[in-house]
C-alpha positions as CSV (number, residue, x, y, z in Angstrom):
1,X,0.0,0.0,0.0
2,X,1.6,3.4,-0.8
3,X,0.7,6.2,1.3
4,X,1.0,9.8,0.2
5,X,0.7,13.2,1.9
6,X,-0.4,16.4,0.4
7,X,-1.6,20.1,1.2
8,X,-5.6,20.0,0.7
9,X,-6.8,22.0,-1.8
10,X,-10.1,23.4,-2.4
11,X,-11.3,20.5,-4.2
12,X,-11.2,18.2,-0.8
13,X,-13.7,20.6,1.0
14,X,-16.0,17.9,0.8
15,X,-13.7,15.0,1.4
16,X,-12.5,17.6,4.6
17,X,-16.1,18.1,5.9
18,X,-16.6,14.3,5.8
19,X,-13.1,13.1,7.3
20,X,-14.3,15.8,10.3
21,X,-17.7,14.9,11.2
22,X,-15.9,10.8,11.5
23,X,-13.7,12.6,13.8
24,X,-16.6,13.9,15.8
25,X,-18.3,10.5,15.9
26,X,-15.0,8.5,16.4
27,X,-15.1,11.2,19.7
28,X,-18.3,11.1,20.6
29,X,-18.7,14.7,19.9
30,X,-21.0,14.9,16.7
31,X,-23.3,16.7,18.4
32,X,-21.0,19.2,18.8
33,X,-19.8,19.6,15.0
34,X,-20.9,21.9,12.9
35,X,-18.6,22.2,10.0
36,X,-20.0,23.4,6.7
37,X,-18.7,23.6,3.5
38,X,-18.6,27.0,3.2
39,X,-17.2,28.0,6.5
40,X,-14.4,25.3,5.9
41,X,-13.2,26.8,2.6
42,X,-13.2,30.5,3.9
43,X,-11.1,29.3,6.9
44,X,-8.7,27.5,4.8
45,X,-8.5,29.2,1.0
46,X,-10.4,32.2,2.3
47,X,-8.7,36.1,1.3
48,X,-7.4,35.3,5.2
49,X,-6.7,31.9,5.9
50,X,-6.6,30.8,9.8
51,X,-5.5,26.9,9.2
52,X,-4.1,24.5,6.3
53,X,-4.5,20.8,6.1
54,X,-2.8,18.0,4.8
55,X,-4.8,15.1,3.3
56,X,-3.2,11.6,3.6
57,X,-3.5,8.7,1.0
58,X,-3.6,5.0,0.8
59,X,-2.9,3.8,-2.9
60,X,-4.9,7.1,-4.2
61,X,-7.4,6.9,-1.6
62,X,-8.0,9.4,0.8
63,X,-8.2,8.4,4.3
64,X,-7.0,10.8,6.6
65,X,-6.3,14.3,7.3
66,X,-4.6,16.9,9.6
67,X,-5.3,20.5,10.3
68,X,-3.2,23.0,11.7
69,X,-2.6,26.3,12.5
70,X,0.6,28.3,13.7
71,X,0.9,29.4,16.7
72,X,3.8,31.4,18.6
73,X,5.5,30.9,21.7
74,X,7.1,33.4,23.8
75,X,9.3,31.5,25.9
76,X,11.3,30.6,22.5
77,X,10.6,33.7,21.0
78,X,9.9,31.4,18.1
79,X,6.2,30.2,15.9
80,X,4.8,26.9,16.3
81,X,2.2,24.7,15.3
82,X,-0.9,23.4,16.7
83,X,-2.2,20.5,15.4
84,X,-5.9,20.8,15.6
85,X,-7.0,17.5,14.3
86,X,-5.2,14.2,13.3
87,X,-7.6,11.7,12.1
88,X,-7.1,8.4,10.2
89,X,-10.3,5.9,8.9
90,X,-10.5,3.2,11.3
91,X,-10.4,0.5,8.7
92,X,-6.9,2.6,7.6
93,X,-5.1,2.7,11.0
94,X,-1.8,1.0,11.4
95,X,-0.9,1.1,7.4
96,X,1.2,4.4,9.0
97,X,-0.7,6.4,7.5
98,X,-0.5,8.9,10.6
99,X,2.5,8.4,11.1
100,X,3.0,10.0,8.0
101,X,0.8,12.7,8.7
102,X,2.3,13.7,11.7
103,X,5.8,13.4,10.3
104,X,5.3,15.4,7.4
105,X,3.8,17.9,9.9
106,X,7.3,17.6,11.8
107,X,8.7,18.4,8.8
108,X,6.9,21.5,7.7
109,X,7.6,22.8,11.7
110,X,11.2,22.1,10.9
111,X,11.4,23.9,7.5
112,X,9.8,27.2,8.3
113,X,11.9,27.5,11.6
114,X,9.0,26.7,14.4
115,X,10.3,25.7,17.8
116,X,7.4,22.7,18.5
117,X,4.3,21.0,17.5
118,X,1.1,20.7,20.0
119,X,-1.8,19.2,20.3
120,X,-4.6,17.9,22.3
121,X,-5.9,14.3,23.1
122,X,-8.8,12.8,24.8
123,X,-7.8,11.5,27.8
124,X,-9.5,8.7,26.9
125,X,-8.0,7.7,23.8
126,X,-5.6,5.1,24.7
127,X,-4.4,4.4,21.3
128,X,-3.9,7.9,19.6
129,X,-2.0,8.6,23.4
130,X,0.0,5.3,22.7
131,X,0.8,6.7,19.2
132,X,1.8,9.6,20.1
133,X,4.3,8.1,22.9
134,X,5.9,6.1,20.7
135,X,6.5,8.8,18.6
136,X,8.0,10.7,21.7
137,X,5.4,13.0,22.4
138,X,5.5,13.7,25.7
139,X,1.8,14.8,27.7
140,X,2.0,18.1,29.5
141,X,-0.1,16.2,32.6
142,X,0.8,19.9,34.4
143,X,-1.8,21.9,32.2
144,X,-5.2,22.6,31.9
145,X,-6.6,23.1,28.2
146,X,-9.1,26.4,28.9
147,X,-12.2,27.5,26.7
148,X,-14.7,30.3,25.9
149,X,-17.5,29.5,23.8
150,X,-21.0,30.6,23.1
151,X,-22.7,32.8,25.9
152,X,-19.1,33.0,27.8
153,X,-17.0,34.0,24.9
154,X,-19.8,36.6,24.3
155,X,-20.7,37.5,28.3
156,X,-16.3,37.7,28.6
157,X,-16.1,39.9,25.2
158,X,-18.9,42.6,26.7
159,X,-16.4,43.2,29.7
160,X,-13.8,44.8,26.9
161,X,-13.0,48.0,27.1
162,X,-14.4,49.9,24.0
């Protein structure tokens, strides 16, 4: 089986909306997903982009994508990436297909200078955590992911000064 990686292109909008609402079943979060079509391309071949994603491939097949966005940390004075999403088919995991994914992500981090890739994981997702070890990821069990949304980002943004 070859496996190929690629920058998505507006063409796998679709292919990108379905990939993500497997990913919000596979987490038991589709109630929760509400990507559209539209609101996908604008966000990633919009006039101002705010992610890219890769799209992975099994012998022409697409199977598997990852999104990201760059970030920047302070303490190395340097951008990174944040891996929003890594998702593989589960009739497609352990071809290394995200492996691939994840070290062509690597890669990119390394070519345009970035000083680390993040992401987050359900706690529990044994296997993607397993993955990730192996790779030699290592958990940061010391902090606490954080999050506004709906009426809190809204109640928190009426506080602003204007």
């Amino acid at each position: 089986m070859s496996v190929r990686i690629r920058p998505a292109t507006p063409q796998d909008v679709p292919l990108l909306c379905q990939l993500i609402r497997d990913l919000a079943v596979y987490e038991k979060l589709e109630h929760e997903c509400r990507v559209s079509p539209e609101g996908l391309h604008a966000a990633l071949f919009g006039p101002r982009p705010s992610a890219k994603a890769l799209v992975g491939e099994l012998s022409g097949t697409a199977e598997g994508f990852a999104l990201y966005f760059t970030n920047f940390s302070t303490f190395l004075a340097k951008p990174g990436i944040y891996l929003e999403d890594l998702f593989v088919r589960p009739h497609a995991r352990g071809s290394g297909l995200g492996k691939a994914l994840l070290s062509t992500l690597a890669r990119i981090a390394v070519d345009e200078g970035c000083g680390r890739v993040e992401w987050s994981v359900l706690d529990w997702n044994e296997p993607a955590i397993g993955f990730y070890r192996r790779l030699g990821a290592v958990p940061m069990s010391e902090w606490t992911v954080f999050r506004l949304t709906g009426d809190s980002l809204r109640d928190v943004a009426a506080l602003a000064p204007r």
